[in-house]
C-alpha positions in Angstrom: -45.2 8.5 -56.8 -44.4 11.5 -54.3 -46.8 14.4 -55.2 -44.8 17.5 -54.3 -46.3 21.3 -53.8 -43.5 23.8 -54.1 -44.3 27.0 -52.3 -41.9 30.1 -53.0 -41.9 33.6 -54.0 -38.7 33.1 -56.4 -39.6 31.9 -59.6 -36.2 31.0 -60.2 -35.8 28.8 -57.3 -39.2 27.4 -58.3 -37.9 26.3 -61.3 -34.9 25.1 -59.9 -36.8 22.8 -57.8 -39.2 21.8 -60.5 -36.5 20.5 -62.8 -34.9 18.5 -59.8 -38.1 16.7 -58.8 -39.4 16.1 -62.0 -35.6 14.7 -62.8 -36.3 11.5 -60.0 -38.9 8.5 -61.1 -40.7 8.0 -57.6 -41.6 11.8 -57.4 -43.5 14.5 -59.4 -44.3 18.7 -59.0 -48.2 19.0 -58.8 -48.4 22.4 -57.8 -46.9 25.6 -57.3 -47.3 28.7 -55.2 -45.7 31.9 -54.8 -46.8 32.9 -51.5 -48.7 31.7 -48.4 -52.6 32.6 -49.0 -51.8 30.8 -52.4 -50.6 27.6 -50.9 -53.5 27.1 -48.7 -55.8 27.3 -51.9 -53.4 25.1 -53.9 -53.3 22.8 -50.7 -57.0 22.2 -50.9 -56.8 21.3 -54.6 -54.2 19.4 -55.1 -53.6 17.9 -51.3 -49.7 17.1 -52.0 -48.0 14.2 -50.0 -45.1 16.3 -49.8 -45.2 20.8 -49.3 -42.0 22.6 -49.7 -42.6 25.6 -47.7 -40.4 29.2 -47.8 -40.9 31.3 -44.5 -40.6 34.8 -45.4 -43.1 35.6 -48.6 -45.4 38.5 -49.0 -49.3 38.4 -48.0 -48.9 35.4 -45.7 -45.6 33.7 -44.2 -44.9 30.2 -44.3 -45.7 29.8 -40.8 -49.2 31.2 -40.9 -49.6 29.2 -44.0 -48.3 25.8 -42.7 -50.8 26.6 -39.2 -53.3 26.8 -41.7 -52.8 24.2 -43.7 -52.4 21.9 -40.7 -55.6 22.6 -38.7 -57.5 21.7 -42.3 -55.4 18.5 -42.6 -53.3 17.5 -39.4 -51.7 14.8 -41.4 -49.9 17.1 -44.1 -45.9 16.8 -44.3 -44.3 20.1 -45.1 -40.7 20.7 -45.2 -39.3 24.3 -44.7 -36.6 25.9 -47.2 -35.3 28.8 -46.1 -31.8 31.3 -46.1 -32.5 31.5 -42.5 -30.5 29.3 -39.7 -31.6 31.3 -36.7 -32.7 28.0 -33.9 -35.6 30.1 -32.8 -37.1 30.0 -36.2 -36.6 26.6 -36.7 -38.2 25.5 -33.5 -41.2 28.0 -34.6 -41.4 26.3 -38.1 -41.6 22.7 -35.6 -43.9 23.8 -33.2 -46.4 25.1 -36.9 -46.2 21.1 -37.7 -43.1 21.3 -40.4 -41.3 17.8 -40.7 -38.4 18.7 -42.2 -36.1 22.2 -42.3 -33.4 22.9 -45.0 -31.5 25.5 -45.9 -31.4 26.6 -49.5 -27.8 26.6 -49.9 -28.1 22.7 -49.2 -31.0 21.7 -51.1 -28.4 20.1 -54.2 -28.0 18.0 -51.0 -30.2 17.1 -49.2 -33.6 18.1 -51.0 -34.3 14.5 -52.3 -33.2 12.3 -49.8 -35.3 14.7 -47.2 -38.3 14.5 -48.9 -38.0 10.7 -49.4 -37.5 10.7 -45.4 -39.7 12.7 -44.6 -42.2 10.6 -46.6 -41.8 7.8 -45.2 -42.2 9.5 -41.3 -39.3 10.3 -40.5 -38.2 13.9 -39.3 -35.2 15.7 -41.0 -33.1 19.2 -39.9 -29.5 20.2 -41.7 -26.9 18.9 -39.1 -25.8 22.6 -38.7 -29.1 23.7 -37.3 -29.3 20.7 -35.2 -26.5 22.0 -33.4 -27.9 25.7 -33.4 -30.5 24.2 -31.5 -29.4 21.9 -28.8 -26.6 24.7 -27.9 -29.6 27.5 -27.2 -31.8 24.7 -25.9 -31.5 25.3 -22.2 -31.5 29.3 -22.2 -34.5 31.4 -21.2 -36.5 32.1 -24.2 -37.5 36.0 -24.1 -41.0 37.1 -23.2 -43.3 38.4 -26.3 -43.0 41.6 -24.3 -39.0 41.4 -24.5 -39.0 40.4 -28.4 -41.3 44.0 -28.7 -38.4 45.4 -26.7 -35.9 43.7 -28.7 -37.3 45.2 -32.2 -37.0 48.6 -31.1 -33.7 48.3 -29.7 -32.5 48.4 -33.8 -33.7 51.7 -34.9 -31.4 53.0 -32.5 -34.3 54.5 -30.3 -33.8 55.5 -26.6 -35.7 53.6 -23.7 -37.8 56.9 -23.5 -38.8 56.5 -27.2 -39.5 52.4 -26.7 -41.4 53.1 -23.5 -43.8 55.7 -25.7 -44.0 53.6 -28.4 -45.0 50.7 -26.5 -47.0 52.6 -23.5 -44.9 51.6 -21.2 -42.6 53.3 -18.5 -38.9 53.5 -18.9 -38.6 51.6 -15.9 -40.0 49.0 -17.1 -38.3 49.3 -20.5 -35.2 49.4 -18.6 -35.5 46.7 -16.7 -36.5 44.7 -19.9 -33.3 45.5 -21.7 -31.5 44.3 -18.3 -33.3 40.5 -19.0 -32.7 40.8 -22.9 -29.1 41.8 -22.7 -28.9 38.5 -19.6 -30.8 36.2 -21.9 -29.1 36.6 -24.8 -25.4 37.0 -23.4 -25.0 40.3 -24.7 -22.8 43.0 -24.0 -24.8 45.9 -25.1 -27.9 47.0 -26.9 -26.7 46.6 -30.3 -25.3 42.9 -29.8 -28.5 41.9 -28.6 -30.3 42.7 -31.7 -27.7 41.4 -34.0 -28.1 37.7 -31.8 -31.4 38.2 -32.2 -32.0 38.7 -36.0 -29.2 35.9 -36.2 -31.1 33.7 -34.4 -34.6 34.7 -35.8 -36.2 35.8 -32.5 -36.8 39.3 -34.7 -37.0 39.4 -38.2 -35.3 42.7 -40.6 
């Protein structure tokens, strides 16, 4: 029996995922959690063979969750659900230890036969953000300095404003945008935060 831990802040999609689980005879819903400080406590009770992990909750993400979950237990398999496809997210959620990363429009899908995979070692991404990935796999990934950069760029705000916010000069701001716009094969300012909220380099 696969003992699943279902970690969301929807208790729709919760439930959703409760009655599919529950619905299959080699796999049962131990736990639930509805956001990341709560899954490392349910973690440590319950220690799932199987976490189904959203990224963006309140209190603490999924990635600061899963990093915390993993340095208590190295061996725990969690598989990311998200509404995000951006590759640099996806990569992030790897890097944090996640086995597996679905997209919630595809979990009538592939939910089951990921966590059965998953289960038995293997490691499992949607096919369309397997290709998100290998096409941005040989760019220059931006500096953390750059993503700071990168935020600002949103509100609209003028290199002056960025370089105050972020004690810098607007040389340096300027020259920063230069590299973003480069890296990210943008045309202007406001492309190159759209690419990057599409991609999940910054987050809304």
């Amino acid at each position: 029996m696969i003992r699943v831990l279902s970690v969301d802040d929807h208790p729709l999609l919760r439930e959703g995922l409760a009655a599919m689980i529950n619905n299959q005879t080699d796999m049962q819903l131990v736990a639930e959690a509805s956001n990341g400080r709560e899954a490392v406590e349910v973690f440590r009770t319950h220690r799932p063979d199987i976490t189904l992990m959203d990224l963006q909750m309140p209190e603490t993400s999924g990635i600061e969750a899963m990093t915390s979950i993993r340095a208590e237990f190295p061996d725990a398999l969690i598989i990311v659900l998200t509404t995000h496809a951006g590759d640099v997210q996806v990569s992030r959620a790897l890097k944090a230890g996640a086995r597996g990363y679905l997209l919630k429009g595809s979990l009538r899908k592939e939910l089951l036969e990921t966590i059965r995979a998953v289960y038995a070692g293997q490691k499992r991404v949607s096919p369309e953000l397997a290709v998100e990935i290998v096409e941005h796999a040989a760019e220059v990934a931006l500096t953390p300095r750059e993503i700071d950069v990168l935020r600002l760029l949103g509100g609209g705000n003028a290199n002056k404003e960025i370089a105050a916010r972020l004690f810098l000069s607007e040389e340096t701001v300027k020259s920063h945008v230069r590299s973003i716009l480069a890296k990210l094969g943008a045309r202007d300012r406001t492309q190159a935060w759209t690419i990057g909220i599409k991609r999940g380099i910054i987050e809304l």
